[in-house]
TORTORRO-154280 format. One record per residue (C-alpha): chain; residue in three letters; residue number from 1; x, y, z. Coordinates in steps of 0.25 Angstrom, whole numbers, plus 5000, padded with zeros to 4 digits. Layout:
N
+------+------+-----+------+------+------+
! unit ! code ! pos !    u !    v !    w !
+------+------+-----+------+------+------+
!    A !  ala ! NUM !    X !    Y !    Z !
...
+------+------+-----+------+------+------+
//
This chain:
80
+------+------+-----+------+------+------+
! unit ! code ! pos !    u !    v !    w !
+------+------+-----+------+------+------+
!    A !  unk !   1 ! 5071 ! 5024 ! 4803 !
!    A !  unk !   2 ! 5081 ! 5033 ! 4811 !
!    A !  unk !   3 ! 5079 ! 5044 ! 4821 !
!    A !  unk !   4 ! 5090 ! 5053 ! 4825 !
!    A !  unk !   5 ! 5093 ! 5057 ! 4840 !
!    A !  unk !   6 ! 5096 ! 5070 ! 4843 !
!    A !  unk !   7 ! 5105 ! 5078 ! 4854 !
!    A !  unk !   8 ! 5096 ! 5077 ! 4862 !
!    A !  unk !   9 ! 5090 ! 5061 ! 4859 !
!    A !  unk !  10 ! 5077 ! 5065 ! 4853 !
!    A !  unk !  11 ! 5072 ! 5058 ! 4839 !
!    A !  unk !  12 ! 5063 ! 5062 ! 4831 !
!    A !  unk !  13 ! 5054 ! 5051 ! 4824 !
!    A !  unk !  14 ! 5050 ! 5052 ! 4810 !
!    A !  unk !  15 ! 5033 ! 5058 ! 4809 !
!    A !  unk !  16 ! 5030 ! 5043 ! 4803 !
!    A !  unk !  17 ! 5034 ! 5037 ! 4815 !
!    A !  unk !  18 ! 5029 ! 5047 ! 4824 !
!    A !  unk !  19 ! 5016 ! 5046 ! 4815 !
!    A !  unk !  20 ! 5017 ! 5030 ! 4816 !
!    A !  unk !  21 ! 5017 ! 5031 ! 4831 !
!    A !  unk !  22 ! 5004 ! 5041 ! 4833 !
!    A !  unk !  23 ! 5013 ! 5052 ! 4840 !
!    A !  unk !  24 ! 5016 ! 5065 ! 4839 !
!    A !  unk !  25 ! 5021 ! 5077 ! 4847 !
!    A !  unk !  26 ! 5021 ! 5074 ! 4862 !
!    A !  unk !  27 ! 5018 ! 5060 ! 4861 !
!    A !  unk !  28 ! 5025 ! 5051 ! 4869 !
!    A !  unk !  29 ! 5033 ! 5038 ! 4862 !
!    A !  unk !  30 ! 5036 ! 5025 ! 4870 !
!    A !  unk !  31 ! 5049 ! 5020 ! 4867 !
!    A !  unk !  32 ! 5051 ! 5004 ! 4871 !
!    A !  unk !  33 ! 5065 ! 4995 ! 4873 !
!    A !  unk !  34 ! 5060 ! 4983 ! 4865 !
!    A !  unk !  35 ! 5072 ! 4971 ! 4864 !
!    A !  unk !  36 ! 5072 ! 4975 ! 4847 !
!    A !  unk !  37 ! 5074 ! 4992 ! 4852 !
!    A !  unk !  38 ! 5065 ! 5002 ! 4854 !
!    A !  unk !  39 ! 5050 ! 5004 ! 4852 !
!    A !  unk !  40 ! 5042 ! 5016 ! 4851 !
!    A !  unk !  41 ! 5026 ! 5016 ! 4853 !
!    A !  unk !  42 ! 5018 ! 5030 ! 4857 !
!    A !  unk !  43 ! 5013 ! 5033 ! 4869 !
!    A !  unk !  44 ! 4999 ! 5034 ! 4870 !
!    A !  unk !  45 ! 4997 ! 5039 ! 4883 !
!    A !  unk !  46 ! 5003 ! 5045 ! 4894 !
!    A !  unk !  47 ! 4999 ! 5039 ! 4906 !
!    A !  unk !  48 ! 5004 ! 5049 ! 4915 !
!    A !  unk !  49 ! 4992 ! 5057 ! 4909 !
!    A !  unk !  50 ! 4981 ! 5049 ! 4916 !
!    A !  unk !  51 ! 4977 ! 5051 ! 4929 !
!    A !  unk !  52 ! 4971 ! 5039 ! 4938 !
!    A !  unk !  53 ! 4957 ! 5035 ! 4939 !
!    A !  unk !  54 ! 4955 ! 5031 ! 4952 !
!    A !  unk !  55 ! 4950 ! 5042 ! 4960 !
!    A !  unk !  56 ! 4940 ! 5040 ! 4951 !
!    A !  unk !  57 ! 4935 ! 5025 ! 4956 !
!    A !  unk !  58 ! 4926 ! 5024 ! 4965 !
!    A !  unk !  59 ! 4932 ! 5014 ! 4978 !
!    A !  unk !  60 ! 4922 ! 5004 ! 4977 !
!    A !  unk !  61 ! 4923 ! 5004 ! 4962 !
!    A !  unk !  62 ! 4926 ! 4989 ! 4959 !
!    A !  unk !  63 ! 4940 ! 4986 ! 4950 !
!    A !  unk !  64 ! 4938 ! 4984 ! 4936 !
!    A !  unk !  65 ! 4938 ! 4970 ! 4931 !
!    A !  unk !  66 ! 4945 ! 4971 ! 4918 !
!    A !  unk !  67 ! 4943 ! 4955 ! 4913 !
!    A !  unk !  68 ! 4928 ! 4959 ! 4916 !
!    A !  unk !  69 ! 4929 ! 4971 ! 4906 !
!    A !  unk !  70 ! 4937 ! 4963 ! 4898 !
!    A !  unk !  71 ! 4926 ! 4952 ! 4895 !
!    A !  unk !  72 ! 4914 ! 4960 ! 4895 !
!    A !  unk !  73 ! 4907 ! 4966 ! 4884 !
!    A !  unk !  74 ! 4908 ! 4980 ! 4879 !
!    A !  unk !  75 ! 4901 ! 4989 ! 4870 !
!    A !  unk !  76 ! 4909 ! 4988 ! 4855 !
!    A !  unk !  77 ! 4905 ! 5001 ! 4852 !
!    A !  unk !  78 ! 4915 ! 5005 ! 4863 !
!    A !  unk !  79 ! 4928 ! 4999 ! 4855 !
!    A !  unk !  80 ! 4937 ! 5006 ! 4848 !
+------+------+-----+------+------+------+
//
């Protein structure tokens, strides 16, 4: 499949691929040097968008032990 560059270096994907990837219209697409060329994935979130949480912790709120959460059980129902 070819796309052509413009003037201006923009392309413009086929609506399959763009279909195939999940994006649309002010979507952001990652584009990754691999050693075989070039790979494109979609972006799924901006992480410029999210603020910081911890204002929201309280100071003698112990740290989170994540091989503890790892290994305990949890509720099925809450599953994808």
């Amino acid at each position: 499949m070819y796309v052509k560059v413009t003037s201006k270096r923009q392309v413009t994907f086929p609506k399959r691929v763009l279909d195939a990837l999940g994006v649309g219209p002010g979507d952001q697409i990652e584009l990754s040097e691999t050693p075989d060329g070039f790979t494109l994935k979609p972006r799924r979130f901006q992480p410029e968008k999210f603020g910081t949480l911890a204002d929201l912790i309280p100071e003698n709120h112990p740290p989170f032990d994540i091989r503890k959460f790892r290994d305990g059980t949890h509720d099925s129902s809450l599953r994808d």
